[in-house]
C-alpha positions in Angstrom: 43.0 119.6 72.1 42.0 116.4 71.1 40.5 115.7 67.2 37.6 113.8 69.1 35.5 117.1 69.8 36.0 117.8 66.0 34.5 114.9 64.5 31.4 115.2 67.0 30.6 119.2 66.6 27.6 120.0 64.1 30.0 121.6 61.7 32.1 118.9 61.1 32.6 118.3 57.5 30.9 121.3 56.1 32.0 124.0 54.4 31.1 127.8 54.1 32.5 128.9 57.4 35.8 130.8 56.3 34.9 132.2 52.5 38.2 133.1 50.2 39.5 136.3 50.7 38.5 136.8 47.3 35.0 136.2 47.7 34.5 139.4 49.9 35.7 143.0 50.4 34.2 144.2 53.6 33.0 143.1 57.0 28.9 142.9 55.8 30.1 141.3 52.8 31.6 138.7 55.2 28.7 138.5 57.5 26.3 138.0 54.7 28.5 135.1 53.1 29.0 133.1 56.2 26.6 134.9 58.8 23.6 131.8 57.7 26.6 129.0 59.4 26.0 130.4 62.8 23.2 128.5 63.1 25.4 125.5 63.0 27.1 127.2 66.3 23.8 127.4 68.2 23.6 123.7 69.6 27.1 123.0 69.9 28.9 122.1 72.9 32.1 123.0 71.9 32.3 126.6 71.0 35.1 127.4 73.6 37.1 124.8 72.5 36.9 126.1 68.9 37.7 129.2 69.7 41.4 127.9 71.8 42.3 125.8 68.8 41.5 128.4 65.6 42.8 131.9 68.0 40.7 134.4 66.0 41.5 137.2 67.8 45.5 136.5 67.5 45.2 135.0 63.7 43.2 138.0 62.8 40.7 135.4 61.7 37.9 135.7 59.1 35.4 133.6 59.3 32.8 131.7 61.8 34.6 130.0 64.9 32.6 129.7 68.3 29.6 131.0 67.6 30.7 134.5 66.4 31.9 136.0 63.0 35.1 137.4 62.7 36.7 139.9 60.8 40.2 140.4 60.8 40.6 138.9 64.7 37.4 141.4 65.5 33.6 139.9 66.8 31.3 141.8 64.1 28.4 138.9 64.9 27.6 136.6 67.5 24.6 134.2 68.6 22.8 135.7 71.5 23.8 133.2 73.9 27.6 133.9 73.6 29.4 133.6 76.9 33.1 135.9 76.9 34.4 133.2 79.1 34.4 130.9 75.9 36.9 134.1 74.5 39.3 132.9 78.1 42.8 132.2 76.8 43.4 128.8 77.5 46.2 128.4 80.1 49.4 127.8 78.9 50.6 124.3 80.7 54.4 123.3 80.6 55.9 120.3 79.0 55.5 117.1 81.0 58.8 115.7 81.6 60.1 119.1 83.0 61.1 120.4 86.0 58.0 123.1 84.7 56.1 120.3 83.7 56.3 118.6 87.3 55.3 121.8 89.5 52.1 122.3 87.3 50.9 119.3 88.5 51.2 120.4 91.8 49.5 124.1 91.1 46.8 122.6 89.5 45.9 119.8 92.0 46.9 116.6 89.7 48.6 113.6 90.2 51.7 113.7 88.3 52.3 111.6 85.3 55.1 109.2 84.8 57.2 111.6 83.3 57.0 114.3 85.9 57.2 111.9 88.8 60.7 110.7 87.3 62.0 114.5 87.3 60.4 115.2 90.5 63.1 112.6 92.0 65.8 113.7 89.9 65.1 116.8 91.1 64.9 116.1 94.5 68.1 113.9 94.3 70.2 116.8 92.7 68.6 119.2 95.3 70.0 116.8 97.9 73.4 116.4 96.5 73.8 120.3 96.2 72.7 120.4 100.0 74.9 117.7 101.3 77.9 119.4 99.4 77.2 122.8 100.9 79.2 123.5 104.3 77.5 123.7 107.3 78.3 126.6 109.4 79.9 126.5 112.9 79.1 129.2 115.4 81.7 130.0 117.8 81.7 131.0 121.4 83.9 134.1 122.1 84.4 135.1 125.6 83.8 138.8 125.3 86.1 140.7 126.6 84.7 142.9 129.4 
């Protein structure tokens, strides 16, 4: 994720949206202190990718992030126009400059980057060296013996 998104989503800049743990004891006490910021969620674009970058669910998050409120990792508000898919996991991609790296491109349909081209043909290469080394296998004729 880029910072770009950040600095154009209507939150940007504002507070309010993850209160101290101090400042609260239960889950209504949270959704009262922060539950007004939703509103902030309603136009933006870029709920799904606030979600991927602040994890609620697996930082047992409290705050707002996405267009829900969360307690401890847990949904106890949302807007009404909430999508799960915006909840998807993002996929996890490999390094670029792997051997990993390289096939992703390939699964997901891209042209590979400079990187991954470079360890595609070293991989190749090695590949080829391993086959050339490998004997090849003769079959014999024997006469059977009748």
């Amino acid at each position: 994720m880029t910072a770009s998104w950040l600095s154009r989503a209507p939150c940007d800049g504002l507070d309010g949206f993850t209160p101290s743990e101090d400042a609260w004891e239960t889950a209504g006490d949270l959704k009262r202190l922060c539950g007004s910021r939703l509103g902030y969620c309603k136009p933006c674009p870029f709920r799904a990718e606030c979600i991927a970058v602040v994890k609620p669910a697996q930082a047992m998050f409290d705050g707002v992030a996405g267009g829900r409120v969360w307690c401890n990792g847990l949904v106890i508000d949302a807007l009404d126009d909430v999508s799960d898919d915006e909840l998807a996991e993002p996929k996890l991609r490999a390094t670029c400059g792997t051997e990993a790296g390289a096939r992703d491109h390939n699964r997901y349909g891209e042209r590979p980057c400079t990187s991954c081209r470079q360890v595609a043909r070293q991989v190749a290469a090695r590949r080829r060296k391993e086959r050339a080394k490998q004997p090849t296998q003769m079959q014999l004729d024997i006469p059977s013996v009748a």
